[in-house]
C-alpha positions, 0 to 999 in steps of 0.5 A: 477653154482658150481659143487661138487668138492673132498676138495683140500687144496694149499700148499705154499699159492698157487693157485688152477690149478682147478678155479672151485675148487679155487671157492669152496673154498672161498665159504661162509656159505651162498653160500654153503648152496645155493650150497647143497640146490639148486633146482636142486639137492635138493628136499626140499618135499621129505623126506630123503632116509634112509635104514629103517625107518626115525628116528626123535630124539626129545628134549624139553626145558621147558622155561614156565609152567603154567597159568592153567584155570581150569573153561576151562581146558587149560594151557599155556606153552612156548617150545622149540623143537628140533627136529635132524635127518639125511639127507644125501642130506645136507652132505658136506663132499666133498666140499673144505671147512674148515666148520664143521657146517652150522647155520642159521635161518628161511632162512635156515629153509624154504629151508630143509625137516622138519618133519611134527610134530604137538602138537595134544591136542593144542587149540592155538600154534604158533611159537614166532617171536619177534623180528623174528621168534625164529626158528635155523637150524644146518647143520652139514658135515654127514648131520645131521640136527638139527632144533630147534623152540620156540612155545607158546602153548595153550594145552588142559588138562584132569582134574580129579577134583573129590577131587577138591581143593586138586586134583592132575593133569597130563597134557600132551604135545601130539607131532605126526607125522602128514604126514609120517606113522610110518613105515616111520617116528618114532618119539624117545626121545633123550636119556640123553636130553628128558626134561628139564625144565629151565624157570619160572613156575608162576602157581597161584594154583599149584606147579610142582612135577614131570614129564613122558616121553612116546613114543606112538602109534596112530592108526588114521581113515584110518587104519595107525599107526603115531608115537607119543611122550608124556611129562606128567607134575604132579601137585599138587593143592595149597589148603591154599587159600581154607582152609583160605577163604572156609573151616575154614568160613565153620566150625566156621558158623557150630560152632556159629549155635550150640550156639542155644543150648544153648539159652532157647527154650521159646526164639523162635525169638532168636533161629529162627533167629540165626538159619536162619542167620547162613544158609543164611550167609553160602549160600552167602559165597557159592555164592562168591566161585562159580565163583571160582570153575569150573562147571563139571558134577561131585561132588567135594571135596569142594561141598560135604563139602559145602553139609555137612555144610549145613546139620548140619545147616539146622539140628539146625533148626530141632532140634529146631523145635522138642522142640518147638514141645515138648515144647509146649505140655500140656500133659508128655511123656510117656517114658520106657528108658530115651534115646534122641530116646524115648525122641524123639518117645514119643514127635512125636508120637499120645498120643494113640499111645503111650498107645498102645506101652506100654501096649504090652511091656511086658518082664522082665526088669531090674530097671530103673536107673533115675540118667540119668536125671540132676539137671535141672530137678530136681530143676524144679520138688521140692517136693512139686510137688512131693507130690502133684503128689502123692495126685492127683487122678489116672485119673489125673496121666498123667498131674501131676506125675514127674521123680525123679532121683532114686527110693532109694533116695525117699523110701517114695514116693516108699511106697506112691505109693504103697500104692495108687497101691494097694488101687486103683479101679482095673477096672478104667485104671488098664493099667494107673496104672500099668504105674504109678506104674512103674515109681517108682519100678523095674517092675509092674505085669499087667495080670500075666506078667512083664512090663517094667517101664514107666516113666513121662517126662515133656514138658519143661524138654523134651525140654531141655533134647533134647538140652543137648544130642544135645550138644553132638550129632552135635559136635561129629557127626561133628568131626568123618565126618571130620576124615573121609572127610580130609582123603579121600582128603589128601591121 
C-alpha cells in the first residue's frame, strides 16, 4: 500500500533516492483517487469535519421546463444539480503529482461523502442514465468537491386556477437536506450561478415570465429545522386557444339567441325553437371543452362565463314566455307610466289586482307624455278605432279604449272624452271612469284627490313593446358584464 509522501520533484531527469516517493509520482488519475479514498482512511459514511456548520452551495441549470398537467397539477422538468462543498479528507496538496483536479463519473461518485438532498414535492425523479448515469464528480487539491447529476423530475405543482384560462402559476423546485439538521448542513445558493435556464421549454399552454431563488427553513415532526433551497418558476397561461375556440362561439351563440326579438310573437314554434336550439348548441359546445378543463373544487374564470352565457340564453326564453303571455290576453293592461317594468307588472298581475293599485294611487302627477310609444302602435290603433272606442259605452271601456301618442296631437278626442266624463252616470264604476278620463288629460279628480293617469295598452302592442325595450336591454346588460368579467381576468 502507498503512503503520503510531501511533493518532491527530481531535477536532471533523475530518479527519486525514496521508491516510495518515485511511486507516487507516476500515480495515475485513478490510483490517486484509490489512494485518497481508501477504506482505511476514508470513511465515505461520515460527513466532513468542518469548523462550524457544513456549507453546501447549490447550483441549477434548467435544461427542460414544461409539459405542465393541469387536470393533475404536475409538470416535468429536466435539471441538473450541482451541488460543491469542502472535504478536507479528499485534499491532495501533499501528494508528489503535477494534477490540479481529479474528474471522474458515477465510480467516482460511489466512493465519496455526498450530501443527502432530496426534491421534496417530487412525484417521480430519477436520475438520466442513457447512455449511463449522467452524474461527474470534481475533486479539486484543497478538497473542494463539486458533484454535478441530471434528474428528469415529475413535480408537483399548486395551481391557483380561479381566473382559469387567464391564470398566472408559480411552480416551485423544493430541494432539502434530508439526513443532516441545519445545524450541521445549510444548504446556499452559489452566488453569481443560482439559476440558469438553457435548454428548451415546449410548454403547450404557458410561456415563462420570470423566476425566484429562496433559502428556507423546514421545521419536520421531531422537532429539528432542515435547511432548504426554493426555485419559483412564473408562468403565464396562453389563452388564444380559449378565445377562438370558447369565448367568441360563446358571445356569437348569445348573439343569434336575440334574433328572437325580432321575429313576431305570433310565430311561437319559430321562436320556441330558435331559443332552445341556441341553449342546447351552447350545452354541447360546453360538453366538448369539459375534458379540457381540470375538475376543482372552485369556480373558474371560464365557468363563470359559460354561467352567464347560459343566463342570457335561458333569459331569451322568459322573455319570450312573458309576451306570449301577454300576447295571448283578451282584456288591455292598465298601465299609469309607459315603462317595460309597468308593462311587465300589469301583464303578470290579477286584473283585481290591478284595479286596486290604481285606485290607491293618488298624488299629484304631472302630464303623461304618450310620445313613448311607437309608429307600431299607432298604425295598429287607426282612427277609426279611435272613434269607435270613443262611442262605446263606459262598462265596455276596458276592452276597447287605446293609447294614442300625445294628448295635443288629438283635441278632439280630449273634448269627446270630456264630454263622456261628464255626462256619465257617477255611480256606475265612477273608479272606471276616472281611469278612463286619465288616459287623455294630465289628472282626474276622483273623491277631491288628484290621481294619476291611467293609460290602456293592448295585448299585441305589450308584446311587441317588450320585444323592443328587450333589443335594448339584453345587449347593453351584456356589454357592461363583459367590461366588468374581462377586467377582473385581464389585470
Amino acid at each position: 500500500m502507498a503512503a503520503r509522501a510531501k511533493k518532491t520533484r527530481i531535477s536532471g531527469g533523475g530518479r527519486s533516492q525514496n521508491s516510495t516517493y518515485a511511486k507516487i509520482e507516476k500515480l495515475s488519475r485513478l490510483q490517486l483517487f484509490d489512494e485518497i479514498t481508501n477504506a482505511n482512511i476514508y470513511k465515505k459514511d461520515n460527513p466532513p469535519e468542518s469548523d462550524g456548520t457544513l456549507e453546501v452551495e447549490v447550483s441549477i441549470i434548467v435544461n427542460a421546463f414544461g409539459n405542465i398537467k393541469t387536470r393533475d397539477t404536475k409538470f416535468q422538468s429536466q435539471l441538473t444539480i450541482q451541488q460543491s462543498w469542502k472535504d478536507k479528507r479528499l485534499s491532495f496538496v501533499d501528494f508528489a503529482t503535477d494534477l490540479v483536479m481529479l474528474k471522474g463519473e458515477e465510480d467516482f461518485a460511489n466512493k465519496i461523502w455526498r450530501p443527502s438532498i432530496i426534491v421534496t414535492n417530487e412525484a417521480s425523479s430519477s436520475v438520466i442514465t442513457v447512455p449511463q448515469s449522467n452524474s461527474l464528480v470534481k475533486v479539486y487539491q484543497d478538497g473542494t468537491v463539486i458533484y454535478s447529476y441530471r434528474i428528469r423530475s415529475e413535480t408537483y405543482c399548486s395551481l391557483y386556477l380561479l381566473k382559469y384560462p387567464f391564470d398566472r402559476q408559480q411552480c416551485n423546485v423544493f430541494l432539502e437536506s434530508w439526513s443532516l439538521p441545519k445545524d450541521k448542513l445549510l444548504l446556499k445558493w452559489k452566488e453569481g450561478e443560482e439559476v440558469d435556464f438553457v435548454g428548451r421549454f415546449p410548454i403547450q399552454e404557458f410561456s415563462k415570465t420570470g423566476h425566484t431563488i429562496k433559502t428556507l427553513n423546514n421545521t419536520r415532526l421531531d422537532g429539528q429545522t432542515y435547511s432548504m433551497l426554493s426555485l419559483e418558476v412564473h408562468l403565464a397561461r396562453e389563452y388564444g386557444f380559449f378565445i377562438i375556440d370558447w369565448y367568441i362561439p360563446s358571445i356569437i351563440l348569445v348573439f343569434m339567441s336575440w334574433v328572437s326579438f325580432w321575429i313576431d310573437p305570433s310565430s311561437v314554434p319559430a321562436r320556441v325553437n330558435f331559443g332552445i336550439g341556441t341553449v342546447f348548441t351552447y350545452v354541447v359546445l360546453r360538453r366538448l371543452m369539459a375534458n379540457l378543463v381540470p375538475r376543482t373544487g372552485v369556480a373558474k374564470a371560464l365557468d363563470s362565463y359559460s354561467l352567464i352565457c347560459l343566463i342570457y340564453m335561458f333569459s331569451t326564453l322568459i322573455e319570450y314566455a312573458i309576451v306570449n303571455t301577454v300576447w295571448r290576453r283578451t282584456k288591455e293592461l292598465e298601465i299609469r307610466k309607459l315603462s317595460a317594468k309597468n308593462v311587465l307588472k300589469s301583464a303578470m298581475s290579477h286584473p283585481s289586482s290591478r284595479r286596486q293599485s290604481l285606485s290607491l294611487g293618488m298624488s299629484t302627477s304631472s302630464v303623461f307624455d304618450l310620445n313613448q310609444l311607437s309608429m307600431d302602435s299607432l298604425n295598429e290603433t287607426g282612427p277609426r278605432q279611435r272613434a269607435g272606442a270613443l262611442a262605446n259605452d263606459s262598462q265596455h271601456h276596458m276592452s276597447t279604449s287605446t293609447l294614442t301618442t300625445s294628448c295635443n296631437s288629438f283635441p278632439d278626442l280630449q273634448e269627446e272624452e270630456g264630454r263622456r266624463n261628464s255626462t256619465s252616470n257617477p255611480s256606475s264604476s265612477g273608479e272606471g271612469a276616472a281611469a278612463r278620463g286619465s288616459a287623455f288629460s294630465s289628472s282626474n279628480m276622483v273623491n277631491g284627490n288628484l290621481e294619476k293617469p291611467v293609460y290602456y295598452l293592448k295585448p299585441h302592442q305589450a308584446g311587441k313593446y317588450i320585444d323592443r325595450r328587450a333589443r335594448i336591454l339584453f345587449p347593453v346588460s351584456f356589454l357592461i358584464v363583459n367590461a366588468i368579467y374581462w377586467t377582473w381576468v385581464v389585470l
